[in-house]
Legacy VTK file of the C-alpha trace (Angstrom):
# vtk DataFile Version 3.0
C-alpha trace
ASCII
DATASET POLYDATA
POINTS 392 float
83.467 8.059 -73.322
86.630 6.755 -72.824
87.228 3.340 -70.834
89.514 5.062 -68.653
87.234 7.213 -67.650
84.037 4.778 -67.319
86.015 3.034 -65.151
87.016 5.573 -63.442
82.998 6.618 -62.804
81.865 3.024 -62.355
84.644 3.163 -59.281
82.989 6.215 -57.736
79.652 4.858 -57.820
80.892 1.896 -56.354
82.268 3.571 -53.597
79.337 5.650 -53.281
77.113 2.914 -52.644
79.110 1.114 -50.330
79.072 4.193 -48.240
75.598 4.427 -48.040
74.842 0.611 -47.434
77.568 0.840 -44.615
76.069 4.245 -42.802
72.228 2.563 -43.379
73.793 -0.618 -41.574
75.378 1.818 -39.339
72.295 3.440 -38.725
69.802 0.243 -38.683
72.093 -0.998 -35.544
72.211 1.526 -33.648
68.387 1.942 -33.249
66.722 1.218 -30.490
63.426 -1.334 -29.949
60.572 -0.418 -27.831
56.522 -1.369 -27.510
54.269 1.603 -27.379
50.940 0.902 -25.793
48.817 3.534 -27.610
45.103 3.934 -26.231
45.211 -0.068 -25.045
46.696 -0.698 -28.922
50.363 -2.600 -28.752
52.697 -1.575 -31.528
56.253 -3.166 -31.849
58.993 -0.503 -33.209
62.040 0.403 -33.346
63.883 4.361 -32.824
66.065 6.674 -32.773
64.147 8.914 -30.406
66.099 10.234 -27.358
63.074 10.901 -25.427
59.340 9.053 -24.358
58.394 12.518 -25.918
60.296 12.375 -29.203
58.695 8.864 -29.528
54.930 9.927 -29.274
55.618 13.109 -31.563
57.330 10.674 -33.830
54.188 8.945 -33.879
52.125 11.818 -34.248
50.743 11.870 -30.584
49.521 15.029 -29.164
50.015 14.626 -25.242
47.257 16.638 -23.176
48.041 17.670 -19.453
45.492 15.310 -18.468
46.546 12.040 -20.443
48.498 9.457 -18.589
52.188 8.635 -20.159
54.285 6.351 -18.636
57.079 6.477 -18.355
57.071 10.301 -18.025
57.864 12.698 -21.020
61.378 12.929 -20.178
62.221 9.360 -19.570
65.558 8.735 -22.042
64.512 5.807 -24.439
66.337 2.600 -23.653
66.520 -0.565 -25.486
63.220 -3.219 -25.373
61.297 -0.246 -23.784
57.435 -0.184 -23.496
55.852 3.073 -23.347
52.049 3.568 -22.168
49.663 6.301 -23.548
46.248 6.339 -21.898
44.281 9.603 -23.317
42.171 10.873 -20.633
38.232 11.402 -21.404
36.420 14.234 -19.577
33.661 13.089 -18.011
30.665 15.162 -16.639
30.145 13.297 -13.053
26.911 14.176 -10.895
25.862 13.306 -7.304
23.901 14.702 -4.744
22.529 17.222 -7.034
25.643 18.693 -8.069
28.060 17.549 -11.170
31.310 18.361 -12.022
33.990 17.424 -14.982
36.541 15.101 -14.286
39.366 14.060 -16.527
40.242 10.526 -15.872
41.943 7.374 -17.531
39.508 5.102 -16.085
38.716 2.171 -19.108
34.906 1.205 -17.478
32.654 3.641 -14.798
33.372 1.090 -11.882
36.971 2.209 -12.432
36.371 5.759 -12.522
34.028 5.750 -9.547
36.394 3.537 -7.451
39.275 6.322 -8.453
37.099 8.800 -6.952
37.204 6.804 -3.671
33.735 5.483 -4.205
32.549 2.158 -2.745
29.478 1.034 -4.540
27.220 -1.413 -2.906
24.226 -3.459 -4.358
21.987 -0.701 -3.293
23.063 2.240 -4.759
22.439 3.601 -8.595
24.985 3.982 -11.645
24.067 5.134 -14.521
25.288 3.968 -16.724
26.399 0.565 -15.293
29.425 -0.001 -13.436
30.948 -2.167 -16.745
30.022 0.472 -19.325
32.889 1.745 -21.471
34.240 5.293 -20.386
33.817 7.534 -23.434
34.888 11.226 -23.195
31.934 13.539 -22.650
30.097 11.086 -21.293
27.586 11.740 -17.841
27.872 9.407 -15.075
25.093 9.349 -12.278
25.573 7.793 -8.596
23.161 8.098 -5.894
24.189 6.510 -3.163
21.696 3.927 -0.910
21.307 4.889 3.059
19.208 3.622 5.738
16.580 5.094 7.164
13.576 4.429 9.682
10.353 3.471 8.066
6.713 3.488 10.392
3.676 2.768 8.508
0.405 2.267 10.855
2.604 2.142 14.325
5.052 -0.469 12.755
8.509 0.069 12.319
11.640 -1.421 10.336
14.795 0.036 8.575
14.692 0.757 4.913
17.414 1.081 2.490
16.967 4.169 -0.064
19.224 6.840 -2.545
18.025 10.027 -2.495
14.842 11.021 -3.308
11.190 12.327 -2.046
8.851 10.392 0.677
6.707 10.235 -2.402
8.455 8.209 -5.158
9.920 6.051 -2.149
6.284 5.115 -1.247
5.201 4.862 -4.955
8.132 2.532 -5.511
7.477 0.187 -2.754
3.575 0.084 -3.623
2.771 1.887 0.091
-0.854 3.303 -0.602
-2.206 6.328 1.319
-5.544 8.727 0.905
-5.951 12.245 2.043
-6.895 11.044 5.280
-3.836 9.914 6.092
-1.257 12.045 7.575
2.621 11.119 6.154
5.279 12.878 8.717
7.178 14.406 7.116
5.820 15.765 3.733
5.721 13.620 0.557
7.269 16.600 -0.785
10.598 16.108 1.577
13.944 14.265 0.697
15.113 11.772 2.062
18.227 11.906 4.254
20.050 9.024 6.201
18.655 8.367 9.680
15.325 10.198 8.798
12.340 8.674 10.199
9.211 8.811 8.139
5.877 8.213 9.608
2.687 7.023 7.638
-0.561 7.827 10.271
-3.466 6.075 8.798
-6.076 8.344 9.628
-9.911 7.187 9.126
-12.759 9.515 10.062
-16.142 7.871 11.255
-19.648 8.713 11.266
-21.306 7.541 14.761
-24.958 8.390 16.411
-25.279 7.865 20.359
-28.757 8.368 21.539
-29.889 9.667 24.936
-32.889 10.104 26.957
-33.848 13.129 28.088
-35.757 13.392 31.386
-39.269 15.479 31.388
-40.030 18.391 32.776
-42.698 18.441 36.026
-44.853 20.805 36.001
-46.741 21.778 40.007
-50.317 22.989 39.479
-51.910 24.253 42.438
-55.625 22.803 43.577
-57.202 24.755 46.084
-59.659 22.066 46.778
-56.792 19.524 47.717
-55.692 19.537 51.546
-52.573 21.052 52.250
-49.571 18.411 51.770
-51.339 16.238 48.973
-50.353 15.929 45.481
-51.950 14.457 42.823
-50.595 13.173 39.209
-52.603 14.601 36.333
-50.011 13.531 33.199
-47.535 10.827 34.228
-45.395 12.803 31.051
-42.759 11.338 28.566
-39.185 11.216 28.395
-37.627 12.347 25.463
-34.732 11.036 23.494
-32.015 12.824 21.302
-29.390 11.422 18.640
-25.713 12.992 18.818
-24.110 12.803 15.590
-20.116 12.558 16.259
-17.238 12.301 14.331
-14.771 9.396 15.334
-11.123 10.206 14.053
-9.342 6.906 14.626
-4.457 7.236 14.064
-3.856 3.278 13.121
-6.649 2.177 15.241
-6.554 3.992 17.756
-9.511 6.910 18.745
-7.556 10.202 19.284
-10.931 12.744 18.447
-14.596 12.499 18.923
-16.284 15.629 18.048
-19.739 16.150 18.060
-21.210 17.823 14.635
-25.203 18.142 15.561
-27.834 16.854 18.471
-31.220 16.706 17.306
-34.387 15.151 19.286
-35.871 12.143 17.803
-38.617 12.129 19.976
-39.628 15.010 22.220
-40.723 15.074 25.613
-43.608 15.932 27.381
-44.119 17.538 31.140
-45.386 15.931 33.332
-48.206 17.568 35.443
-49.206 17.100 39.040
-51.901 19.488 41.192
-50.644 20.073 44.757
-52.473 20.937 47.596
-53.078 24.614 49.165
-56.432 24.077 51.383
-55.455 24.076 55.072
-56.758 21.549 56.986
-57.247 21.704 61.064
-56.306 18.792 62.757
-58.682 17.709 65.049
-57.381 17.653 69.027
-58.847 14.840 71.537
-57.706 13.418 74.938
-55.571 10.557 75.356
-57.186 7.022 76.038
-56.496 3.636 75.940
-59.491 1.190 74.073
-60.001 -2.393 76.176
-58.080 -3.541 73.615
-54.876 -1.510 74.916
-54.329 0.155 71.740
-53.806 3.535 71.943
-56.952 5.635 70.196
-55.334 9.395 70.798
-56.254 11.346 67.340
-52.767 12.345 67.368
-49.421 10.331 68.885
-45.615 9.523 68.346
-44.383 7.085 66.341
-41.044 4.986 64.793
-40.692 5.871 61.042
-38.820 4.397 58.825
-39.120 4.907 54.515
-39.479 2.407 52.151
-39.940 2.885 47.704
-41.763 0.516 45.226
-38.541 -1.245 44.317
-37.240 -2.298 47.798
-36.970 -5.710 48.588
-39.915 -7.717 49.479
-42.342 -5.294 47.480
-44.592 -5.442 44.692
-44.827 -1.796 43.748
-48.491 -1.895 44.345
-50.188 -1.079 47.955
-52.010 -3.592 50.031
-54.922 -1.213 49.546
-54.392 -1.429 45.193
-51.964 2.316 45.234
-49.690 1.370 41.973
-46.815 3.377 43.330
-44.802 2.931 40.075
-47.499 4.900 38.224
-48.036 7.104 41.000
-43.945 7.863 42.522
-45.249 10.928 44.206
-48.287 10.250 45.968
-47.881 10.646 49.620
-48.818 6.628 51.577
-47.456 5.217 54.989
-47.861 1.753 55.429
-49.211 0.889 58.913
-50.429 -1.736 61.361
-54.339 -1.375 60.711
-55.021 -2.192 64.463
-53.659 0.726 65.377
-54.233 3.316 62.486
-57.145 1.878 60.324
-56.529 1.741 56.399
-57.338 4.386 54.557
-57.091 6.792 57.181
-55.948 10.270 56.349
-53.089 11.256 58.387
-50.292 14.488 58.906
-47.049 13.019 59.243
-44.465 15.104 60.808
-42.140 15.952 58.219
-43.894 14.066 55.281
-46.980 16.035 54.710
-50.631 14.829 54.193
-50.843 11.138 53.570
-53.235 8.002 53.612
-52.677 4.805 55.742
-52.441 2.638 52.453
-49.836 0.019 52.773
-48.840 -2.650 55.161
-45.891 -4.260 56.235
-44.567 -7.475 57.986
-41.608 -5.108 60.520
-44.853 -2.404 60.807
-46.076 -3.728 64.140
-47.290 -1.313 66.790
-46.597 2.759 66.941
-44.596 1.889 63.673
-44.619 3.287 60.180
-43.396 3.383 56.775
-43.258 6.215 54.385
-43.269 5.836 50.795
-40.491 7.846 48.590
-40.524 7.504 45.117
-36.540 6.991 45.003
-34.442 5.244 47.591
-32.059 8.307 47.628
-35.039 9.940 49.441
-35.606 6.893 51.350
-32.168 7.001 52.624
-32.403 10.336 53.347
-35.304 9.986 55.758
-33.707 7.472 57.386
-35.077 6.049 60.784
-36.900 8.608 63.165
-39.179 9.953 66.012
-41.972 11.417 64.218
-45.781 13.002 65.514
-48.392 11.703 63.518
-51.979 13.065 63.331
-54.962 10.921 62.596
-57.450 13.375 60.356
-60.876 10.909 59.615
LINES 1 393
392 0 1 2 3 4 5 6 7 8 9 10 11 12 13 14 15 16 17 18 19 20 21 22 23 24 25 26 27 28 29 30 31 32 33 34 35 36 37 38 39 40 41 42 43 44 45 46 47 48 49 50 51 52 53 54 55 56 57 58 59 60 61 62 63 64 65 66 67 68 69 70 71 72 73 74 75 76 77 78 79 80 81 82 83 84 85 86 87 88 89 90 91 92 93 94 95 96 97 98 99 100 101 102 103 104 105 106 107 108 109 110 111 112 113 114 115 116 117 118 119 120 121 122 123 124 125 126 127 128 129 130 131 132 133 134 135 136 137 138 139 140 141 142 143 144 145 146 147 148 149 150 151 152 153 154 155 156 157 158 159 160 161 162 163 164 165 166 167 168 169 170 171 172 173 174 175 176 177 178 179 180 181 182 183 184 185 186 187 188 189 190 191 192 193 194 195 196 197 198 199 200 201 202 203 204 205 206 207 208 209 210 211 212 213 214 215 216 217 218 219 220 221 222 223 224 225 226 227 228 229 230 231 232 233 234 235 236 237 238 239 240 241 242 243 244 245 246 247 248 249 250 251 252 253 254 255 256 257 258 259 260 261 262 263 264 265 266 267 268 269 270 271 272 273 274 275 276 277 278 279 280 281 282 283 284 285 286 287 288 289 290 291 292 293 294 295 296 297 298 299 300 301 302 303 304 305 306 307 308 309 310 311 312 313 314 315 316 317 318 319 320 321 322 323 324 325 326 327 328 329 330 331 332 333 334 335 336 337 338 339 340 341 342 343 344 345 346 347 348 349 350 351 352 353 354 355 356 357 358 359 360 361 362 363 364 365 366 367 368 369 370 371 372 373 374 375 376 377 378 379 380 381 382 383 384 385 386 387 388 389 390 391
């Protein structure tokens, strides 16, 4: 080659590459610098983007509806920019029994929940934890705490649950029941705020009360008796019979007794007495008076009053050696012997057929006292006018 034209080439290059270092210069100054923020990553650069959105595709970002860029897309890239890209995870969220999948930008599960206007308080459940890392297609859990009213054997007090049955709320706080017991409502049943759950202890008890039962009396006539006398052949037994109940107590209290069987531990027996049925004719004399004064007349007027075994002032057993406790229906009057003798057989008005067997300090004169085996008989009789007939 010639040197006229080497120089002549060495010139063009020259030229050439002053061109090129002058437009790269050119080119290097007019660029702008920004920070992208990329996923929480910082990365210094510098660009000749127009847009936030020429930057990321620059970068090789694929923007999803659901990401968060900031500025927006559109933004025109200025000198010492920052741009943010936060990706956006889906998360599958579920409360209440439902769930649902929400996009969010949310760095731990606190965040997220508080974006979803959720206050959580110590009570409530997250899983997982409020600090965990948000990862997309992750599940997040939240049952939230409530109160509710608590009664367990009649006492009350406010409890402080998520939702869940009566059951695994009891379980969890160690509450014990049997199948006695009665839990209102179900074990089965939710919980709900405001609900009130009742636990009845129930306890069922075996109990025996034992009563006597009172003997029959059975009346045998005796022709050879007088009219209006009785006589006691079998004094008889009482009886006595168990009732078997069962005592349902609700927290202490007895709310049933129901009786499951009566049987007789001991049976009775009847008690016999012979009555009377010969007629006797009283015997009629005339009035007199003895030197005495007394009055002797077979048959006269008298005060009566009644009197039993138990009253006061009595021994239960005659001044003539009648035990009226053994014998509570055998007809005596207790008299003053100076005017009806002891032992005399009498008709008492009213009574019946009796002996003069008993004395008493008040039975003075035309008095006398009939016996009654019970002092609802006595009481009964009362005070009275009565004709009495002297028969031996």
């Amino acid at each position: 080659m010639r040197p006229v034209q080497i120089k002549a080439t060495i010139s063009v290059l020259t030229f050439g590459l002053l061109t090129f270092a002058f437009s790269y210069i050119t080119y290097a100054a007019t660029a702008k610098t920004m920070t992208l923020v990329k996923d929480g990553e910082t990365i210094q650069m510098n660009t000749h983007a127009d847009t936030v959105a020429d930057v990321l595709q620059d970068y090789g970002i694929t923007v999803d509806k659901h990401d968060n860029v900031s500025p927006s897309l559109d933004q025109p890239i200025l000198d010492h920019m920052t741009v943010a890209w936060d990706p956006a995870s889906a998360v599958t969220f579920k409360q209440d029994g439902k769930q649902k999948t929400i996009w969010t930008t949310a760095d731990t599960v606190g965040v997220f929940l508080k974006k979803q206007d959720i206050d959580i308080n110590g009570k409530d459940i997250v899983k997982p934890g409020k600090q965990a890392k948000i990862k997309d297609g992750m599940t997040v859990a939240f049952k939230p705490s409530f109160q509710f009213k608590l009664k367990v054997a009649g006492k009350s007090k406010k409890m402080t649950a998520t939702k869940q049955t009566v059951k695994s709320f009891l379980t969890q706080k160690g509450i014990d029941w049997d199948n006695n017991d009665r839990i209102e409502p179900g074990l089965d049943h939710k919980l709900k705020p405001g609900m009130n759950v009742n636990v009845v202890r129930v306890n069922k008890v075996n109990k025996v009360k034992y009563e006597t039962v009172a003997h029959d009396v059975v009346k045998r006539p005796d022709q050879d008796m007088a009219k209006g006398n009785t006589n006691v052949i079998s004094d008889g037994q009482k009886g006595k019979k168990a009732k078997h109940y069962t005592v349902i107590k609700e927290n202490g209290k007895v709310v049933k007794r129901q009786l499951e069987k009566t049987n007789f531990v001991k049976k009775t027996k009847p008690k016999i007495v012979a009555y009377g049925t010969k007629e006797s004719q009283p015997v009629q004399v005339s009035h007199s008076k003895s030197s005495k004064g007394s009055d002797n007349s077979k048959t006269m007027y008298m005060v009566s009053t009644a009197y039993t075994a138990n009253c006061n002032g009595c021994h239960g057993t005659t001044a003539t050696g009648i035990n009226l406790e053994k014998h509570p229906n055998k007809k005596v009057i207790a008299v003053d012997p100076s005017v009806i003798p002891l032992g005399t057989k009498v008709y008492v008005e009213g009574y019946g057929y009796a002996v003069a067997g008993d004395t008493g300090n008040a039975i003075q004169g035309r008095k006398i006292d009939v016996f009654f085996s019970n002092q609802s008989k006595a009481n009964q009789w009362g005070v009275k006018r009565v004709k009495v007939k002297v028969l031996n």
